[in-house]
VOBA-1610 file (N, C-alpha, C; in pm, whole numbers, padded with zeros to 5 digits, always signed):
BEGIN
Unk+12169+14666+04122Unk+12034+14646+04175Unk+12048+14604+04320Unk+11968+14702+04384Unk+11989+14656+04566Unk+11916+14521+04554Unk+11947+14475+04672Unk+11856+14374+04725Unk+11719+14406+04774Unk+11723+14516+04791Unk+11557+14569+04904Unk+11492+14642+04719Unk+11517+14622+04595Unk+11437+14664+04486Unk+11407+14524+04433Unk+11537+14384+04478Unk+11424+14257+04416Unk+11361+14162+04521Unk+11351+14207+04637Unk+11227+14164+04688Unk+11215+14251+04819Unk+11058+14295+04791Unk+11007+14370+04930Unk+10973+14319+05038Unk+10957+14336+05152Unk+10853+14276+05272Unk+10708+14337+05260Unk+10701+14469+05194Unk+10575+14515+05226Unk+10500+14455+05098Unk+10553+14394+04999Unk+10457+14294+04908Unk+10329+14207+04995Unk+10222+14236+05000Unk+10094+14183+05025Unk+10109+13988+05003Unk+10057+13922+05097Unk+10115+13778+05080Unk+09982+13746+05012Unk+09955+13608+04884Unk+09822+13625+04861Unk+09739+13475+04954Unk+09652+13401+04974Unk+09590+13298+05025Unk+09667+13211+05023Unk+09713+13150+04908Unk+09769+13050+04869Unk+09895+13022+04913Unk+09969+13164+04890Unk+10118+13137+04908Unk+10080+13123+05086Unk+10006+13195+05132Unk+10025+13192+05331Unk+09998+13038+05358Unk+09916+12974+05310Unk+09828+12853+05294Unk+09982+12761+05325Unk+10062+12778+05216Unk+10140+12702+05229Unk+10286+12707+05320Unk+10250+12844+05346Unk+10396+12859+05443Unk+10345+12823+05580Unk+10211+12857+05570Unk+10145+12759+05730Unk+10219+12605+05753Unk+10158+12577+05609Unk+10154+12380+05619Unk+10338+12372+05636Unk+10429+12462+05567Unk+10576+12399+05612Unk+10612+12434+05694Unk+10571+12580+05820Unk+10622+12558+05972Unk+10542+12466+06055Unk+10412+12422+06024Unk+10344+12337+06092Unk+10452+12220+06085Unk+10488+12147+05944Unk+10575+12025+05893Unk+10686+12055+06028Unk+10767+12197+05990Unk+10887+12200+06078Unk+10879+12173+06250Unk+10758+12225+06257Unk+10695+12172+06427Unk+10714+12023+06451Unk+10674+11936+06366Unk+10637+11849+06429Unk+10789+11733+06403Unk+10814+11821+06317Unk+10986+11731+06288Unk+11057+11745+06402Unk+11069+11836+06432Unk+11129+11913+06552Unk+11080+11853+06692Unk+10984+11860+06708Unk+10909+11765+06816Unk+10953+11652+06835Unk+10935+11576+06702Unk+10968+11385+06687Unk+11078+11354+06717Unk+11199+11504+06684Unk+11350+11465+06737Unk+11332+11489+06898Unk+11314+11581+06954Unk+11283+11660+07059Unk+11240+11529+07167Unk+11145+11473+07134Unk+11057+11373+07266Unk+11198+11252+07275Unk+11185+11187+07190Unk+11330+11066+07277Unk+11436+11114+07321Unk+11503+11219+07277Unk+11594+11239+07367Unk+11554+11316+07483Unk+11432+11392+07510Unk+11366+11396+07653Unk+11369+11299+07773Unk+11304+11127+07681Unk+11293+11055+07716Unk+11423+10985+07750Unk+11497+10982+07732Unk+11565+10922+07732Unk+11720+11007+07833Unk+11718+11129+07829Unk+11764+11155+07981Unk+11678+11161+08094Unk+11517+11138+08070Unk+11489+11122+08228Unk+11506+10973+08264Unk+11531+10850+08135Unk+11511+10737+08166Unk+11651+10724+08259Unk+11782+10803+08214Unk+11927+10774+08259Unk+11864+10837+08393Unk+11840+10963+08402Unk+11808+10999+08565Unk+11759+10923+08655Unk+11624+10851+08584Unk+11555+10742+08674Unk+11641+10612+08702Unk+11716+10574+08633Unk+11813+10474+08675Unk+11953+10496+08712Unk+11977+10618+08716Unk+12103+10670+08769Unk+12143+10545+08908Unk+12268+10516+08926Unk+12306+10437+09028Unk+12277+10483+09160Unk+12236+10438+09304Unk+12252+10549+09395Unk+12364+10599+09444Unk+12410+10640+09541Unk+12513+10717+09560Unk+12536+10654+09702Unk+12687+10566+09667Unk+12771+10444+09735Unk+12724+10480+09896Unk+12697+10593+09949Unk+12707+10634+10122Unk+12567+10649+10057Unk+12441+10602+10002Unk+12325+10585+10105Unk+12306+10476+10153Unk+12323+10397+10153Unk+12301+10261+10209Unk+12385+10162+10249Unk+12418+10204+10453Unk+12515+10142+10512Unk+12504+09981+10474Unk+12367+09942+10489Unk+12373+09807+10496Unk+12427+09747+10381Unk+12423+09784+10265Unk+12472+09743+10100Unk+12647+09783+10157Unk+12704+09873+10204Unk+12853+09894+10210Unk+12919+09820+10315Unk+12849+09786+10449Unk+12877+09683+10557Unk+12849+09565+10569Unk+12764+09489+10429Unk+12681+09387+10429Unk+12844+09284+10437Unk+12911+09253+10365Unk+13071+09210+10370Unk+13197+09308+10429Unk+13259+09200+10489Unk+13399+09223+10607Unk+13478+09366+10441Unk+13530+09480+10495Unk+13652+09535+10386Unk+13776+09380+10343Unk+13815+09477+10219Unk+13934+09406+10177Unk+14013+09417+10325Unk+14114+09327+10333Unk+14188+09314+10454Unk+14154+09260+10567Unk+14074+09273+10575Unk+13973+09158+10711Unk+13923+09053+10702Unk+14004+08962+10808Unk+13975+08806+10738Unk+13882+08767+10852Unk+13808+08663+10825Unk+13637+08624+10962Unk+13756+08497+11005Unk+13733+08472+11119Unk+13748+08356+11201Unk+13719+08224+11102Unk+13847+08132+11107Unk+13738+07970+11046Unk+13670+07898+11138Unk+13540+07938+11089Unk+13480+07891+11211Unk+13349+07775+11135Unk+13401+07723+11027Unk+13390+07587+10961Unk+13372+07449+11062Unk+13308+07439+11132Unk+13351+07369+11251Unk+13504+07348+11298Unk+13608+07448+11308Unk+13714+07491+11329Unk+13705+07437+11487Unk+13809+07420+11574Unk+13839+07400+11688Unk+13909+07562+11802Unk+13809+07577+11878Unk+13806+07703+11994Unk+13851+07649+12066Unk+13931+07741+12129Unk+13967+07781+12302Unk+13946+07905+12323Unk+13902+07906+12451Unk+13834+08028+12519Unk+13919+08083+12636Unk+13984+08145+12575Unk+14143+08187+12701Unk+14109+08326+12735Unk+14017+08391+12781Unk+14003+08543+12809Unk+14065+08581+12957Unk+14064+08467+13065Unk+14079+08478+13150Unk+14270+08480+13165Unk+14325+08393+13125Unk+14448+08322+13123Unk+14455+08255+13005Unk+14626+08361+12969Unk+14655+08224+12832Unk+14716+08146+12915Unk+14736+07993+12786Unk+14809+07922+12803Unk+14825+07849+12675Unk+14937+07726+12681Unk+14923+07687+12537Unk+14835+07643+12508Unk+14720+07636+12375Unk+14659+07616+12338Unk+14674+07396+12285Unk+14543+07359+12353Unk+14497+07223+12331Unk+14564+07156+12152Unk+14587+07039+12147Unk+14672+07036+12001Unk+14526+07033+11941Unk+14525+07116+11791Unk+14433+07083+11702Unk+14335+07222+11731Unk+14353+07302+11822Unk+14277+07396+11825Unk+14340+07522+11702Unk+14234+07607+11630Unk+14242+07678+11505Unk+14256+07806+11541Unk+14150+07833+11643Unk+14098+07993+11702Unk+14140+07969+11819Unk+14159+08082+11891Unk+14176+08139+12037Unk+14161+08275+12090Unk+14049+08319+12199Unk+14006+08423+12212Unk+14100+08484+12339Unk+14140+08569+12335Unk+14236+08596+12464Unk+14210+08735+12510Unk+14198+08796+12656Unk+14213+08915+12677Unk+14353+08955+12586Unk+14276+09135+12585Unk+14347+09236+12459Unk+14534+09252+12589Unk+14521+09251+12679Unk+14672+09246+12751Unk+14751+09093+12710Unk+14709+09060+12669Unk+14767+08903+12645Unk+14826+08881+12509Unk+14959+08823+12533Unk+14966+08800+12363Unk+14896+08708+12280Unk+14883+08739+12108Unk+14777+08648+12071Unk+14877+08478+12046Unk+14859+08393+12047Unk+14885+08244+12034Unk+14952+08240+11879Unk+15078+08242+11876Unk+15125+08224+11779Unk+15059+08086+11619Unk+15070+08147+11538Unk+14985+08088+11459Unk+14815+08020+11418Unk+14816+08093+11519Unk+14589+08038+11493Unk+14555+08200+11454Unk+14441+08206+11418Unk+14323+08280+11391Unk+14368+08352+11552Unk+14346+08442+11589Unk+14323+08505+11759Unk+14220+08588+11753Unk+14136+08602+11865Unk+14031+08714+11889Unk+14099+08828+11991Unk+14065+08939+12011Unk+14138+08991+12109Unk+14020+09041+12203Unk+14002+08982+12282Unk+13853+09024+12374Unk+13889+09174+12458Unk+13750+09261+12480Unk+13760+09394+12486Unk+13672+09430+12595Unk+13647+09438+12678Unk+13544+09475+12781Unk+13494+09624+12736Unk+13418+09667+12635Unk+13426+09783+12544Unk+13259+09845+12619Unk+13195+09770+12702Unk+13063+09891+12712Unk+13054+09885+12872Unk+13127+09821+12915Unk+13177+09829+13099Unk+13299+09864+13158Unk+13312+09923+13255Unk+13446+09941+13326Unk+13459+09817+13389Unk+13640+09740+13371Unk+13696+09653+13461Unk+13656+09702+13600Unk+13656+09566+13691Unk+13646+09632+13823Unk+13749+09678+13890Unk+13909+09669+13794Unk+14015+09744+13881Unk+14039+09843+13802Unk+13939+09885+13706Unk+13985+10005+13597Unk+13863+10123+13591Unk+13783+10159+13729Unk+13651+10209+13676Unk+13739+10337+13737Unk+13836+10366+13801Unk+13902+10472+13825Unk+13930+10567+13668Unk+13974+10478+13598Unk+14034+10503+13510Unk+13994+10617+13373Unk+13871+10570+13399Unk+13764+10688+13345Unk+13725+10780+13369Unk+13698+10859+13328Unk+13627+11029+13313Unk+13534+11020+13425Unk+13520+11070+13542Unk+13397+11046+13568Unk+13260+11056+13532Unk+13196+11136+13465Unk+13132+11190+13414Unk+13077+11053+13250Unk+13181+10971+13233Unk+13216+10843+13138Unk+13093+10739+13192Unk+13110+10709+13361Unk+13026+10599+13405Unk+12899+10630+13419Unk+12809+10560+13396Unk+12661+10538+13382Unk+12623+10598+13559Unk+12526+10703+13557Unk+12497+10765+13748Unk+12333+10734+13689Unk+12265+10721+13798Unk+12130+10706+13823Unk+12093+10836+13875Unk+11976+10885+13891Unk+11897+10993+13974Unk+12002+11084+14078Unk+12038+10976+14149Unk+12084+11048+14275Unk+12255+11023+14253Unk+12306+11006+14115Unk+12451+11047+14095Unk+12540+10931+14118Unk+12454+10816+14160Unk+12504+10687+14193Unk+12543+10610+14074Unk+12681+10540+14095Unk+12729+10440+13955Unk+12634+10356+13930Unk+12592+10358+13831Unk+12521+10214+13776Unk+12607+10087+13753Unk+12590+09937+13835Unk+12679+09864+13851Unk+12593+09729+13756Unk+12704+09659+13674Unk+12683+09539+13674Unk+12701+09440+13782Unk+12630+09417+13885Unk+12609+09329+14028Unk+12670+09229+13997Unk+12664+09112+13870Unk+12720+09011+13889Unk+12854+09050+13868Unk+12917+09092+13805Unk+13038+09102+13790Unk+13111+09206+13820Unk+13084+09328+13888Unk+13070+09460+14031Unk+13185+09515+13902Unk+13128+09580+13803Unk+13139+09579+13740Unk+13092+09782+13667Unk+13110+09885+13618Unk+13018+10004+13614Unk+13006+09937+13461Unk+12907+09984+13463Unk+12835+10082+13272Unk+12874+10185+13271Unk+12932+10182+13136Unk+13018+10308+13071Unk+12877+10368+12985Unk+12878+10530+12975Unk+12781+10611+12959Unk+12785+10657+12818Unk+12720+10562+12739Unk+12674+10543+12586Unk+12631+10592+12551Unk+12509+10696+12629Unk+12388+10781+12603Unk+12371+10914+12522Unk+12503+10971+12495Unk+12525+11061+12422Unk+12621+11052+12322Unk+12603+11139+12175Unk+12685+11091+12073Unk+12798+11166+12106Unk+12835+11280+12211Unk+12934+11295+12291Unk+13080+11212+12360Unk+12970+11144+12447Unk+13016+11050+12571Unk+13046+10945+12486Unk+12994+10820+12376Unk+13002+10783+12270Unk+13150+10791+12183Unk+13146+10893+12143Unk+13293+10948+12063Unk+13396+10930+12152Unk+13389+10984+12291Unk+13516+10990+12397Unk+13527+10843+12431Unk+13426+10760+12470Unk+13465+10605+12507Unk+13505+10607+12351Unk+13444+10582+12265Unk+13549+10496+12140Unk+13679+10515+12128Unk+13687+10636+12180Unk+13876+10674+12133Unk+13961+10603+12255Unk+13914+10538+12365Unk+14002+10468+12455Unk+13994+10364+12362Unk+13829+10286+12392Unk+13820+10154+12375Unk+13901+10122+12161Unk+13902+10256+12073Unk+13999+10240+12002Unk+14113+10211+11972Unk+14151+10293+12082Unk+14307+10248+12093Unk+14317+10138+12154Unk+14243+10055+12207Unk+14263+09882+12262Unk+14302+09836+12164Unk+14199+09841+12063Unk+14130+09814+11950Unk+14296+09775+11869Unk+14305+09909+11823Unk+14440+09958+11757Unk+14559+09895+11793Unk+14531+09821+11948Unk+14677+09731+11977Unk+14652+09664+11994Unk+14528+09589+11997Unk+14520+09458+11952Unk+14575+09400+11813Unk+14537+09483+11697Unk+14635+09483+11569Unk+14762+09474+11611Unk+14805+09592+11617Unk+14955+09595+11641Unk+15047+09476+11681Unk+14899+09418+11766Unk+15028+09272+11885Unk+15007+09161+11779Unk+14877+09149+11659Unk+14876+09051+11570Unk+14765+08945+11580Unk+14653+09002+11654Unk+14561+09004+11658Unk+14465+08961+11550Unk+14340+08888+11490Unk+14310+08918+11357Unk+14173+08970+11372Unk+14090+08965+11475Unk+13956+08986+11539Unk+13970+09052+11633Unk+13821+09087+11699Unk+13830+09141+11818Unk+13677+09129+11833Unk+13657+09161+11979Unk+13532+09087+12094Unk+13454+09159+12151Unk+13392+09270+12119Unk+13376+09357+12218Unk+13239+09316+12333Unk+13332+09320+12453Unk+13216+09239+12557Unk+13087+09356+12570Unk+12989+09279+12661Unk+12887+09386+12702Unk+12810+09449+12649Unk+12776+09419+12476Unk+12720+09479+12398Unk+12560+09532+12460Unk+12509+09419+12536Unk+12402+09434+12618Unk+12354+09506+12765Unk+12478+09582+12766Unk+12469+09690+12894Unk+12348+09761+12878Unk+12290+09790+12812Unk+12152+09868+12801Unk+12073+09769+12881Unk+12044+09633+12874Unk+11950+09591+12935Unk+11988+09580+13081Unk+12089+09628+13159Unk+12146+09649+13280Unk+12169+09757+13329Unk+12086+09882+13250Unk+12118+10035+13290Unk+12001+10081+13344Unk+11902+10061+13385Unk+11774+10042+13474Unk+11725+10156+13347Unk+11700+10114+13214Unk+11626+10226+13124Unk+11687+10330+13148Unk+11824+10352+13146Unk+11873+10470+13119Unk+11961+10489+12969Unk+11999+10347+12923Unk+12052+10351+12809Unk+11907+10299+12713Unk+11963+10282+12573Unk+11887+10232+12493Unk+11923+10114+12399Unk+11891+10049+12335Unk+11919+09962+12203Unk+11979+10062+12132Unk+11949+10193+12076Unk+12011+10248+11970Unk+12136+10308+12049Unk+12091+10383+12149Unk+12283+10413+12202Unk+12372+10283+12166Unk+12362+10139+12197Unk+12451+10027+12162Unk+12475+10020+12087Unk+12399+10017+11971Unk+12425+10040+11792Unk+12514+10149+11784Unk+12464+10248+11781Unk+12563+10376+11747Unk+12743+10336+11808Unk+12706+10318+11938Unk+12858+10286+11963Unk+12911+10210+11904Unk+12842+10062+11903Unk+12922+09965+11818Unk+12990+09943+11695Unk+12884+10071+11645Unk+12910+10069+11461Unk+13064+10213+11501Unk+13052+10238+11573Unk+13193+10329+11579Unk+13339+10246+11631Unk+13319+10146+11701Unk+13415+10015+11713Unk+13403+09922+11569Unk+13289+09895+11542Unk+13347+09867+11416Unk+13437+09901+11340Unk+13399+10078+11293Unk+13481+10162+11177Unk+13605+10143+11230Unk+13635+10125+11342Unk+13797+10166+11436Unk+13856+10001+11364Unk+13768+09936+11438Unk+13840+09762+11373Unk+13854+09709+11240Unk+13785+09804+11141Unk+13793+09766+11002Unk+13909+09839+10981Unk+13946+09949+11042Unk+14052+10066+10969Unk+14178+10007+11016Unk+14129+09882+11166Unk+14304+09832+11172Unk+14288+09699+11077Unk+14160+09693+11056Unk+14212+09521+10981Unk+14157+09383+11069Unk+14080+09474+11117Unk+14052+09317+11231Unk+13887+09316+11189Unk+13834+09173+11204Unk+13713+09178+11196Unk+13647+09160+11351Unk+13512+09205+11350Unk+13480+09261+11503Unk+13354+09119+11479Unk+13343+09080+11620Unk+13230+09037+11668Unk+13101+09035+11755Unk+13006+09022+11695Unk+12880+09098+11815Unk+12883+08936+11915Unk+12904+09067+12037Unk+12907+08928+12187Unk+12738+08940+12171Unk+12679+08799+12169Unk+12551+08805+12268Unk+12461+08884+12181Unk+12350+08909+12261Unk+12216+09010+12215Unk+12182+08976+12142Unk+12117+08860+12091Unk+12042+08802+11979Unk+11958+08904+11920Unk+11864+08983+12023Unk+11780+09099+11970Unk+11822+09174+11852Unk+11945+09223+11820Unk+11991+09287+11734Unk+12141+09249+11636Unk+12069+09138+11657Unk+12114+09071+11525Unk+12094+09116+11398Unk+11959+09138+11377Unk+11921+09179+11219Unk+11951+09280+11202Unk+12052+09358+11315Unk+12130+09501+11248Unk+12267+09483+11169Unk+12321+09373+11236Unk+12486+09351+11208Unk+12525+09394+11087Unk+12467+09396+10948Unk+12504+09451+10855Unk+12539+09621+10835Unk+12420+09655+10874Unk+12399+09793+10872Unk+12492+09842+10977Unk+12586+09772+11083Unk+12661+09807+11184Unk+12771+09772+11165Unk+12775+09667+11056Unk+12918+09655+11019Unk+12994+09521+11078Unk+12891+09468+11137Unk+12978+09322+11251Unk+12985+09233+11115Unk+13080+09170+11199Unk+13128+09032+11108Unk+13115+08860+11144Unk+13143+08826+11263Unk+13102+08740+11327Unk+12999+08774+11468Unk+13006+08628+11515Unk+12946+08650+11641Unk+12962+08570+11748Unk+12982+08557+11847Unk+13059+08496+11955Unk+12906+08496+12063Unk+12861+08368+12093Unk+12738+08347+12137Unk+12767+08248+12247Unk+12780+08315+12364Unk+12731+08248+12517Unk+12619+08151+12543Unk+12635+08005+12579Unk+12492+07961+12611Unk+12377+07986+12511Unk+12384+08001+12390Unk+12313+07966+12335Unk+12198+07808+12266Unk+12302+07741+12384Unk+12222+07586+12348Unk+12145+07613+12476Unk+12169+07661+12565Unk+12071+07663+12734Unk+11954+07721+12716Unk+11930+07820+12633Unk+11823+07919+12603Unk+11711+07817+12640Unk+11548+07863+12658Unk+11460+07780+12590Unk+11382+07878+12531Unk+11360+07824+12389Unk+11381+07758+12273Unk+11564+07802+12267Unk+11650+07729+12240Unk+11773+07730+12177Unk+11788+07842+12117Unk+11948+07909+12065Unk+11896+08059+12008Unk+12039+08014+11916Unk+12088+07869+11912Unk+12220+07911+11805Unk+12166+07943+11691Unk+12073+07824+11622Unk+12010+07839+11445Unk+11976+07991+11408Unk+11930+08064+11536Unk+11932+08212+11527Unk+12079+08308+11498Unk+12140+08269+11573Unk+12292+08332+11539Unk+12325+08269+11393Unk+12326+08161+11332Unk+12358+08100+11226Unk+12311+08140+11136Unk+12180+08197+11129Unk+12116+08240+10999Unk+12125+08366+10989Unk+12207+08479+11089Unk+12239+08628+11111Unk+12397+08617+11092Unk+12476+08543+11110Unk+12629+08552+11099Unk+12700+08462+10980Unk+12777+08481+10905Unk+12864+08378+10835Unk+12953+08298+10904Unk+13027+08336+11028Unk+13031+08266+11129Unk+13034+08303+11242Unk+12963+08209+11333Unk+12969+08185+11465Unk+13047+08102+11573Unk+13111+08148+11684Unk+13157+08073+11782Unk+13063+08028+11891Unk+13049+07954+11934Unk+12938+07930+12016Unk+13000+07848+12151Unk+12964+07907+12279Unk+13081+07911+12398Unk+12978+07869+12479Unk+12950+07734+12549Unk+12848+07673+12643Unk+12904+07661+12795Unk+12878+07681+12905Unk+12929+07638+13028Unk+12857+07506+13056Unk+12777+07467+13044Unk+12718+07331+13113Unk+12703+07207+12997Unk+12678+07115+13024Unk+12691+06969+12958Unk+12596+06960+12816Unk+12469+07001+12880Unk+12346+07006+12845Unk+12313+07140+12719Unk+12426+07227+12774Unk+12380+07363+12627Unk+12470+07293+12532Unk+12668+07202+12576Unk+12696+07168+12464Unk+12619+07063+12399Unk+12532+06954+12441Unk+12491+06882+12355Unk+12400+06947+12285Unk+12337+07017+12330Unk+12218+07099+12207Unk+12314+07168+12087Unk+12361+07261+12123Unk+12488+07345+12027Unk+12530+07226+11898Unk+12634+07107+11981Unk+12680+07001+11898Unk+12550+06949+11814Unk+12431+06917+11872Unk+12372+06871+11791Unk+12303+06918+11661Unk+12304+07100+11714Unk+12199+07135+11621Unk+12351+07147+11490Unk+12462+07169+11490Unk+12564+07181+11379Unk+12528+07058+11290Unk+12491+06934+11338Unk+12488+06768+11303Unk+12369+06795+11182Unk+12281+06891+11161Unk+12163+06838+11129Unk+12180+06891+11003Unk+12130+06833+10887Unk+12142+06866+10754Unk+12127+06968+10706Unk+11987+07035+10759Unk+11987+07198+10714Unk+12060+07324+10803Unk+12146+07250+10913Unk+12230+07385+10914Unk+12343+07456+10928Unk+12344+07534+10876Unk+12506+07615+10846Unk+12583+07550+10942Unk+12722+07547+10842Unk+12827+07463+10913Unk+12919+07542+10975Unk+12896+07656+10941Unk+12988+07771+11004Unk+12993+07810+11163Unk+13002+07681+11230Unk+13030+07730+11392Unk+13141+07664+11424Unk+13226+07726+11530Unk+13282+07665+11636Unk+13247+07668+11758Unk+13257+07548+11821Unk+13163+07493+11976Unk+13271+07490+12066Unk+13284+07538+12187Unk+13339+07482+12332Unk+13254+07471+12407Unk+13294+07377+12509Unk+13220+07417+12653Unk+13340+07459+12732Unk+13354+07561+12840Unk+13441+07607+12918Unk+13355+07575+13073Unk+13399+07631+13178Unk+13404+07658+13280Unk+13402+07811+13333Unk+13298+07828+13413Unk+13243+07975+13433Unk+13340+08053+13468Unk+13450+08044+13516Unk+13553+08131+13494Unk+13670+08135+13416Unk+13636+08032+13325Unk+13732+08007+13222Unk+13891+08020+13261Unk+13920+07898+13383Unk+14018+07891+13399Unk+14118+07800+13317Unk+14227+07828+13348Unk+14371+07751+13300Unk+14398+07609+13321Unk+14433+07526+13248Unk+14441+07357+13232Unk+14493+07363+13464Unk+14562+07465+13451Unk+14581+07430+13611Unk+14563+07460+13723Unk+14375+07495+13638Unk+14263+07553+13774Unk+14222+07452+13847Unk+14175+07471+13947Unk+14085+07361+14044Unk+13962+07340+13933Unk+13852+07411+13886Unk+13757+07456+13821Unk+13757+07382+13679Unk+13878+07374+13646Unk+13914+07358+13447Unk+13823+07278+13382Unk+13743+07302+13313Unk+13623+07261+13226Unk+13695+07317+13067Unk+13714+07184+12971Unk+13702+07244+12782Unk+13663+07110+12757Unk+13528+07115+12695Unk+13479+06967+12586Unk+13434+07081+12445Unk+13465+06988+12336Unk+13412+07011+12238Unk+13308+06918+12223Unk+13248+06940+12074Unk+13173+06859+12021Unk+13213+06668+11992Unk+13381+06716+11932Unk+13417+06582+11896Unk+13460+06497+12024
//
């Protein structure tokens, strides 16, 4: 007996029997459904909380120094400010900031200071021409007080080519044993008669950063209080603050509540007692070190020689 003689398709279905084969694919619909919706739900819930993806958000990946980069103790730690001239360092001093030609001070913390957004005034040869900051009529743009050029930030070009000198400073400052580094001039924009910008400075800086994290050194923003509330997103680690007790209103508690630590470097009597005092006061961060120097930060055997601390 075939199979197609014990049951036909062309058998006529009657009410009853259709009645009910309705009601069990309807049943199978909705079984099917009830499995169907949570696990819908439940990969868009993983999608919607998916983690983001580590490179969108500099400030979350620069917010802390990399493994290998140690910050200055700058715990009320004891500074000297040797950029000009080493020499041996005062007994009891922790840190010492020294031009990047200089060796660093055997056993302290060292900064290696960088003149990174100006040409030296015996080194503006030394550059590209096309490197130094020209005005309208092709003329160097000069820092006057200190006769001094602006190096030409303005393009992510010009940008890339200064980093790879001021890198390789960078790079031997490590090498000599260095643990920081300084980069001066961060504020050349406000000395480029509106030819640079705030964001050209950022961009560069955060490219001295990447260079100083990759040797191991942690970098510090000189100055520019203004852009402070970038340092994360740029990658700085400390901050090394000029006269910040002279300001009026004062601008250290500002560096203090933007840096984990700060050095704080006064020339006159009057910015160190503000500086010293504001460390004294209960609510604030203890993370500074204070000098006062002398405006050219000469050697114990200058005519000039100015160092008081706090204590």
């Amino acid at each position: 007996m075939s199979l197609r003689s014990s049951f036909s398709p062309r058998r006529p279905l009657t009410g009853a029997v259709l009645v009910s084969l309705i009601g069990i694919a309807a049943l199978f619909i909705v079984i099917v459904i009830a499995h169907a919706g949570p696990e819908r739900t439940t990969r868009e819930t993983k999608k919607a909380t998916k983690a983001p993806d580590a490179t969108a958000s500099p400030r979350a990946d620069r917010a802390a120094p990399p493994d290998g980069v140690k910050l200055p103790p700058a715990d009320g730690a004891n500074f000297d400010y040797q950029i000009n001239e080493p020499y041996d360092p005062p007994s009891g001093v922790e840190i010492v900031s020294r031009d990047r030609e200089a060796p660093p001070a055997p056993g302290l913390y060292n900064i290696c200071y960088v003149n990174a957004f100006q040409a030296q005034p015996d080194a503006q040869d030394d550059w590209d021409p096309d490197l130094l900051l020209r005005d309208a009529d092709g003329e160097v743009v000069m820092d006057a007080d200190w006769g001094e050029a602006l190096l030409d930030i303005g393009t992510a070009d010009k940008r890339r080519r200064i980093a790879d000198t001021v890198g390789d400073w960078i790079d031997g400052c490590a090498e000599a044993g260095y643990q920081g580094v300084e980069p001066d001039n961060y504020d050349s924009y406000t000395r480029s008669r509106d030819l640079l910008t705030e964001d050209d400075a950022m961009a560069f800086i955060a490219l001295l950063a990447d260079r100083a994290h990759a040797a191991h050194l942690a970098i510090g923003q000189k100055n520019t209080l203004e852009l402070a509330s970038h340092r994360e997103e740029l990658g700085l680690d400390f901050a090394v603050a000029e006269e910040c007790g002279e300001q009026s209103p004062p601008e250290c508690d500002d560096y203090t509540e933007a840096f984990p630590a700060v050095i704080m470097i006064e020339y006159r009597d009057s910015g160190l007692r503000t500086a010293c005092a504001g460390r004294e006061r209960p609510d604030s961060a203890a993370n500074v070190a204070i000098v006062r120097r002398d405006l050219d930060v000469s050697a114990p055997d200058g005519d000039g020689y100015v160092r008081e601390t706090c204590d």
